[in-house]
Structures are given as C-alpha cells and as structure tokens.
N, C-alpha and C positions, 0 to 999 in steps of 0.2 A: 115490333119484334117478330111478331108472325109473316109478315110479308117478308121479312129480310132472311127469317127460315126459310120458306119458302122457294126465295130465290136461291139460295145454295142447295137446296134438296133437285131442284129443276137443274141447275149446275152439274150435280152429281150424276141426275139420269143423262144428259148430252153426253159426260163423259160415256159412262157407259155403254151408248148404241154406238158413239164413235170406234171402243175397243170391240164392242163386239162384230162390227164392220169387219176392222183391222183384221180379228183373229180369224176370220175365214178366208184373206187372202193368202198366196203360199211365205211363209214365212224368211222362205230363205231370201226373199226377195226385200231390198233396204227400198228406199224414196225419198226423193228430194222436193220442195214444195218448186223449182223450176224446170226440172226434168219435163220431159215430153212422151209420147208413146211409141215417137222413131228413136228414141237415145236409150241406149245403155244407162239401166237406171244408177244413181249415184255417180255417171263420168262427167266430166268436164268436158263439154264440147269437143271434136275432136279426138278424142281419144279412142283408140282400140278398146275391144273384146280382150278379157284375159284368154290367151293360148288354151285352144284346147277346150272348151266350152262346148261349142256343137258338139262335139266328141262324146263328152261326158255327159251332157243333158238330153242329146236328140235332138231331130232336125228343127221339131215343134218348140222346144224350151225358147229361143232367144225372143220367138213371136209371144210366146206364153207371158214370158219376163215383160216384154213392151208393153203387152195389156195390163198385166197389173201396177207397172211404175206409172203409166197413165192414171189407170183408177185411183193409187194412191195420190198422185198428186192432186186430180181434182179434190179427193176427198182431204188432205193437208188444206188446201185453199178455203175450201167450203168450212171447214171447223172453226181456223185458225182466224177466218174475218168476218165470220156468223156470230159462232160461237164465243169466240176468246179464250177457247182454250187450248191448254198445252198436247201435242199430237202425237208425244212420246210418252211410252210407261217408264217409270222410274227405274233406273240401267239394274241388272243383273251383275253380280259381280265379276262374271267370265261367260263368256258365249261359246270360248274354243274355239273362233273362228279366225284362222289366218289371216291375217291382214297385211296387208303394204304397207311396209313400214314407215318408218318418220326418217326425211331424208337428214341429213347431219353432215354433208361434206359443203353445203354453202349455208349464209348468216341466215339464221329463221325467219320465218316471215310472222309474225306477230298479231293477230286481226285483234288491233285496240276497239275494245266494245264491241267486238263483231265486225262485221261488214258496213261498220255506221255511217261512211259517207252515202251510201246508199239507201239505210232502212234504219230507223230507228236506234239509239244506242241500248246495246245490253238487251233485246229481244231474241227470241226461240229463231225470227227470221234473220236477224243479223247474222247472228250463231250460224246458221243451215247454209244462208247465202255465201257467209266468210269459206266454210269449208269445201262450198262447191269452185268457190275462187281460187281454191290453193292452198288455204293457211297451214302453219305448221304446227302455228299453237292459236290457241282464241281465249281473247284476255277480256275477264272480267273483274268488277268491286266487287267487296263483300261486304255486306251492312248487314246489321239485325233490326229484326223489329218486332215491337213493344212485348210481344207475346215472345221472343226469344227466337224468331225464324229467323234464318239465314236467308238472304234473299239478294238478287245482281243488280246492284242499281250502285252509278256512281258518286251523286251529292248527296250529302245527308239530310238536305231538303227537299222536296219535289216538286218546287217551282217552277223548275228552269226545262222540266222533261213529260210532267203528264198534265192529267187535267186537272187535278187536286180545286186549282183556285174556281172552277166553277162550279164546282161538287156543293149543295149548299148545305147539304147534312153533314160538311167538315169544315164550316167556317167557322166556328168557335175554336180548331185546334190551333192557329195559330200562334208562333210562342219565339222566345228572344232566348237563343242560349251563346253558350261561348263557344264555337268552336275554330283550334287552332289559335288563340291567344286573340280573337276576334270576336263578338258579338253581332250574331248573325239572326235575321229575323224571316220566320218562312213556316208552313208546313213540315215538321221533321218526320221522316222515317220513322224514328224509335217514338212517336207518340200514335203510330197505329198498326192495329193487330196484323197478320198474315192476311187474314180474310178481308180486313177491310183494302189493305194495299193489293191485292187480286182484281179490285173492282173497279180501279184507277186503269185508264188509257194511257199508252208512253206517245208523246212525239220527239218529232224531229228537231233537235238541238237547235241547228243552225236554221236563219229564214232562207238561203241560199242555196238550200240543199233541198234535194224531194218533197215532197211534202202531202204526196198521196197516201203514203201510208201510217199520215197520224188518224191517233185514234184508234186504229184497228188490234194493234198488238200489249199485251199485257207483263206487266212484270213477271219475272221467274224466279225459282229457289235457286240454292246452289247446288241442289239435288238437282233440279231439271236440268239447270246447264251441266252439270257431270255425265248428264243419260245422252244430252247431245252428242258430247265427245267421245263416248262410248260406242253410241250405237253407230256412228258413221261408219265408212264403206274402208274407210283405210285408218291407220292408225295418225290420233289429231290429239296433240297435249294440249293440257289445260295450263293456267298463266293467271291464277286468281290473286288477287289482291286482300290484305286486312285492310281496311277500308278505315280509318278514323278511329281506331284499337280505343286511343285513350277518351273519346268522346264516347263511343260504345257502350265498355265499361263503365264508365258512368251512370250511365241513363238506363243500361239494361240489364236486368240480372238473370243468374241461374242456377238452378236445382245446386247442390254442392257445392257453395260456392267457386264452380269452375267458369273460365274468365270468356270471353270469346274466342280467342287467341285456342284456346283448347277447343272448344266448340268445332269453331273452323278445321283444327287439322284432326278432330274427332271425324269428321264428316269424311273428310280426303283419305283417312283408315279403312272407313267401313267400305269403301268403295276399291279398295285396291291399291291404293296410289300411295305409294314406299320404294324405299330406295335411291341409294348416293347417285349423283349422273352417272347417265352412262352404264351403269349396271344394266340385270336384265332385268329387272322388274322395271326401273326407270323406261328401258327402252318400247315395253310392252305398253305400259300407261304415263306417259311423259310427262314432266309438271314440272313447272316452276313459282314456287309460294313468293310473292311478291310483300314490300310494305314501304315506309317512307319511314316505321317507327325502329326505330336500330332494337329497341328493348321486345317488342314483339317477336323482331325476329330471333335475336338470343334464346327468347322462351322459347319459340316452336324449334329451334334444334335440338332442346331435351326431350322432346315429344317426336319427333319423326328426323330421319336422314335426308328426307327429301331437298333436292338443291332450293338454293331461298337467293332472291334477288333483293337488295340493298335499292330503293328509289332514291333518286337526290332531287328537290328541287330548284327554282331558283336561285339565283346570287342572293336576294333582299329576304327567303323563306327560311327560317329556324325549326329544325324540328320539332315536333309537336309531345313527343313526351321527355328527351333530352337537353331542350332549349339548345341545341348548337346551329351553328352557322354552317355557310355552306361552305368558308375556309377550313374550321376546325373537322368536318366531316370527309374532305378530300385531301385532306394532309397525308403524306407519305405514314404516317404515326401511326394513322386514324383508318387505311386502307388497311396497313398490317395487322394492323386489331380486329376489325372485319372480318377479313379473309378466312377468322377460323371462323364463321358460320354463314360465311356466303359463297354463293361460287359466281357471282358476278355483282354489277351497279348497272341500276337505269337510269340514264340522266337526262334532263331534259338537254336538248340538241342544243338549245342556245345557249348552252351555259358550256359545251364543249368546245360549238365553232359559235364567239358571240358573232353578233348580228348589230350593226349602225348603219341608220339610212336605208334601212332594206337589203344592207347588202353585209353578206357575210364576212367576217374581220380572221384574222390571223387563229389558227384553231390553238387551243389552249394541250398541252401536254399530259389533259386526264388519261384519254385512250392505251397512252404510251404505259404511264405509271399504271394503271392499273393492270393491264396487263401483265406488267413486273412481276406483279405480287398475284399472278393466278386467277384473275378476276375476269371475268367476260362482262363487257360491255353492249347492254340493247338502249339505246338512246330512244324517247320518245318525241312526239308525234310525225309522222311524215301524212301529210294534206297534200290532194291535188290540186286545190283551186286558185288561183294563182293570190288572193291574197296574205296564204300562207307560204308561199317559196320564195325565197331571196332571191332580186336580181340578178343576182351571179349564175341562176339556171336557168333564166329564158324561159318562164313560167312553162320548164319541162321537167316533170318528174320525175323520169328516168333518169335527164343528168345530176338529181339531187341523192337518186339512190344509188348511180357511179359514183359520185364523190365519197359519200357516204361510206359504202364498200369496198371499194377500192382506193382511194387515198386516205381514208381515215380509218378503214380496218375494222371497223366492229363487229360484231358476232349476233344479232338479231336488227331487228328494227319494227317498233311499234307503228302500226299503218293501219288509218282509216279506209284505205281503198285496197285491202290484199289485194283482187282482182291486178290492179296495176304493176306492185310489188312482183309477183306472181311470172307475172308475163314477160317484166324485166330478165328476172332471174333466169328462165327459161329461153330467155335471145342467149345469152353470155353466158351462162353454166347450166346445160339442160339436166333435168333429173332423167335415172337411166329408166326407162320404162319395165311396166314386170316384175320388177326388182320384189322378194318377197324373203321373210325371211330366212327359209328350208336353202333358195337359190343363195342367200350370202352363205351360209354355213358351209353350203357344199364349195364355194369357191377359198374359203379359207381352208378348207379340207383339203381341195387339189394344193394348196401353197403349199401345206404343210407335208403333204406325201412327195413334196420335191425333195424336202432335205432329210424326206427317211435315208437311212444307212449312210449318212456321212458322220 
C-alpha cells in the first residue's frame, strides 16, 4: 500500500513540473504533439498564417511563436512517453477566444476513436492527431469505472486494447458477466478503480496497423477528452457515446441514486455543451450524444436539448435494453417515434449497402426513409486497408467516400483514417479558408442591408 502511495504522490509531482513548465511559456500560444518550429503552431501542414498577424504581433512574434510550439512539442513528447501523463489542464469553461468555426456545408468528418488507424484507439494522441488531420468531430465511448469515473475506452473489457493480462497484481480480477444478452469473460472496466485503470498501457487494436506506439499512451476521462476539444486551435465537437447504459447501471452505482445516463450529460452541463442543432451555443461547442440504447436516449432528452444520435447495429444485433431487432427498429413506425428525440441514425454501412463476396449488393432504402422523417444519417466504420473496402472500390478509399457522399447522400461518416477523409473532402468541396465567425456575421449583414427599404 505504501509503495503504490507513493507511486501516485511521484505521479502528482511529474504532473506538476510539467504545468509549471507550461505556465511560463506565453500562453496565447496552443501545441500540437506533431507541430515543428518552422510550422504555424496548431496548422496543418500547408496552411497559411491568419491575415494580419505580423501586423498585430510585430516582426519578432511569428519567430517567437515557432520557438515555443517547438518547445511545446518536445515537451508533449517527452511527458506523454516518459511520463504517461495527460499534457492538458482540465478545460475552462470559456477562453473568449475566437475560433474557426466548425464547417457545416459538407458531411462531417467523424474521427471514430480518434485518429486510430494511426495511434492507439481513444488516446490523448489519437485525439490531438485526429484534429490535426481535420476532424469535425472526435468520437469517443463512455464507460464507468468501479469508483463511478467516467472514462473513454470502447469494450467493457480490457483485453483486446491494454496490458491488463500481464499486469499480475490484477490477475485474480477476472470475472464472467452478461453483457448484451451474451456472457463474456475478461477483465471488466467496472471492476477497477480510476486510479488503477491510469496504470494500464493502451495498444494498438489491430496487428496490421502501427504498432510503435503501444504501450506508451494511457487511458483518459471524459473530462480530459472534453479539454482536448476545448482547448484546440479552431472550433472541434465532440461525438461521445453511453457506452453499455444497461450493463453500467448494473454494476455501478452513485451518490443519489443518479443513473449514468445523468452522470454523463452532468459532465456535458458543466462544461458548456447545450443546446438544439444548429443554435448558437451548439455552434460554439458542437456535440452529438450518441447510444445504441433507444431508452437512454429518451432519458438524456429530459435532461439536455443537445442533438442525440440513434446507433443501429447489425441485421442479427437486438437492442440491448429494448430487445428489438433491427426490422422493428428501422421501420417507417419506429423512425417516426424517434425522430422526436433524435436528430439522426448511425448505422452500420453494411446493413445500408449489404455487402456478398466482398462486394457491395444493391443499397437498402434506409438513407432515403430517414431522411423523410428529418433524420441525418452518419453510417459507420470507413477503413483504409484494403481488407476492409469492397471490391467495388479498387482497394481505394476515396472511391468509397464518393459513393458514400455522393450517390448515397449521407451527412457524416465515422473514419478511422480522418487524415484521408479530410483530404478527400478538400479535392471536391474545399473549406473556405479564414472563415471566422465576426467574418460570417458580417456577410449575412451585407445580405441583409440589400433588401433594406424594399
């Protein structure tokens, strides 16, 4: 017990010289952990200076700037693969700081788990990575664990993502429970505290993907991931999921009897994030509450306006606290009943365009119908690697994200590779550069001074 104090008191001081580091650099200054000391810190490759800069800083500022996104990034690298810890303070609930807004006239780019065909899923670098790629929104789970912390990790067990099974001071957790009308046997989540799952390494899902950086990166709250999306350079919504509502609930409890489901969009409150689409608090801090459980989502509409997205799985998957199928769920009936607390469905892609032999079959008439009934459509997963694309794209993913968007219409797209998504989108509908809020304003202002005095 004393040594395991210990190790979190040592914990606590790393944190510490890390912030104290931080707080002497100039603050108006953001970082990215791939930024360099010739790049505009926070741009994307490529990209311009905002107008006007030298102007407003002096000749020295832009040199100034490059030495510390330098400094910061060394210092992101050195923490985050030394240390294991998180390189962000827990967000503020308003900075005031103008931002680039969130683009909205083409389908969102979605970063599923972050940037994870690259970097670990549901990690601090996924996250950073996905946003330096492009994302519009960065989607993560939401689980709790045993002590009642929210925290981003997608299965309910940790088998399949960290080191757990080597760990030998948590080989007696293992345990057989039910989840999803299944009995599943592994390390669960909700049988260990915040601090013990802090001490757990994440890897790399797939063997076919990266694999330099297992090991290195740690799970996060869903506080840290909120600060990520906060503190970034332009304005980046979030895209969280209730993650297993009715297995949660079970296993975990809390103060007042308040459910998870509360928990969760407690947390989304305290941080800002309110408001119907489209409004101006939406626009400011964007979010889309995701689930698979239709009865979760019901609940969090008496608790916030925020838009909520409807998951469907499979043909063969039943909902986990409805027991319905996935006929009785995409029924004309069952969309209208919906729609009053969703403002879209996430489906998975093969169950829109199925898929025989590897090659894609005739598209099913979800996209059409729901759209009827006011429903936005973000289909999941889009994969580069060719043993996820069907024949029919010529193991290219651009021509899966044309199909996609353009003959099938949808309105987001969940992507392991934003970078690629990203790039697409930017050949065939470029974002306007610039573009800041004060600038829209002022151009609906000149429209609107056209038809004064008629």
């Amino acid at each position: 017990m004393s040594q395991h104090r210990g190790g979190v008191e040592r914990r606590i001081r790393r944190r510490a010289v890390f912030f104290s580091i931080e707080a002497k650099l100039p603050q108006a200054f953001s970082f990215s952990p791939s930024s360099s000391s010739s790049r505009w810190c926070g741009e994307r490759s490529g990209e311009e200076r905002p107008r006007g800069t030298r102007d407003r800083e002096g000749e020295g500022a832009p040199k100034q700037r490059a030495a510390a996104c330098g400094l910061r990034s060394v210092l992101s690298i050195f923490f985050f693969c030394y240390f294991h810890i998180p390189l962000f303070p827990l967000p503020s609930k308003s900075n005031g700081i103008e931002k680039r807004p969130l683009q909205t006239f083409r389908p969102y780019n979605i970063a599923h788990r972050g940037s994870n065909g690259e970097i670990p899923e549901e990690t601090a670098a996924a996250y950073l990575r996905a946003i330096e790629e492009g994302a519009d929104f960065i989607e993560t789970d939401i689980l709790a664990s045993k002590d009642g912390a929210l925290i981003c990790f997608h299965d309910v067990t940790l088998d399949a993502t960290t080191d757990v099974a080597s760990r030998k001071e948590f080989s007696n957790r293992r345990r057989t429970y039910e989840v999803e009308w299944f009995n599943i046997t592994g390390w669960f989540v909700v049988d260990f505290t915040l601090e013990e799952l802090k001490t757990l390494k994440v890897n790399q899902r797939y063997p076919f993907r990266d694999q330099q950086y297992n090991g290195k990166f740690s799970i996060i709250t869903f506080e840290e991931f909120i600060s990520i999306a906060l503190d970034a350079s332009r304005t980046v919504g979030i895209y969280p999921e209730m993650k297993d509502p009715v297995f949660i609930n079970k296993h975990v409890k809390w103060d007042g009897g308040k459910k998870f489901e509360d928990k969760f969009v407690d947390t989304l409150l305290k941080y800002g994030y309110k408001g119907q689409y489209m409004s101006e608090n939406w626009l400011k801090q964007p979010l889309f509450i995701q689930s698979f459980a239709p009865t979760s989502l019901v609940h969090a509409s008496k608790l916030t306006d925020s838009p909520k997205i409807f998951l469907i799985d499979d043909f063969s998957v039943r909902t986990q606290d409805t027991n319905q199928s996935y006929w009785d769920i995409t029924s004309d009936d069952y969309l209208a009943y919906i729609s009053n607390y969703v403002v879209g469905l996430g489906p998975w892609k093969d169950t829109v365009v199925p898929a025989a032999k590897n090659y894609t079959m005739a598209p099913t008439d979800l996209v059409a119908r729901a759209h009827a009934h006011n429903l936005q459509v973000h289909p999941y997963t889009y994969r580069n690697e060719n043993q996820f694309l069907h024949l029919n794209f010529h193991q290219d993913p651009y021509a899966e994200y044309d199909f996609w968007i353009n003959s099938m219409g949808v309105d987001g797209l969940f992507t392991d590779f934003t970078g690629s998504l990203h790039r697409y989108q930017e050949l065939v509908a470029p974002h306007a550069k610039d573009e800041t809020a004060n600038s829209l304003l002022v151009k609906i202002a000149q429209m609107i001074s056209q038809y004064e005095g008629f």
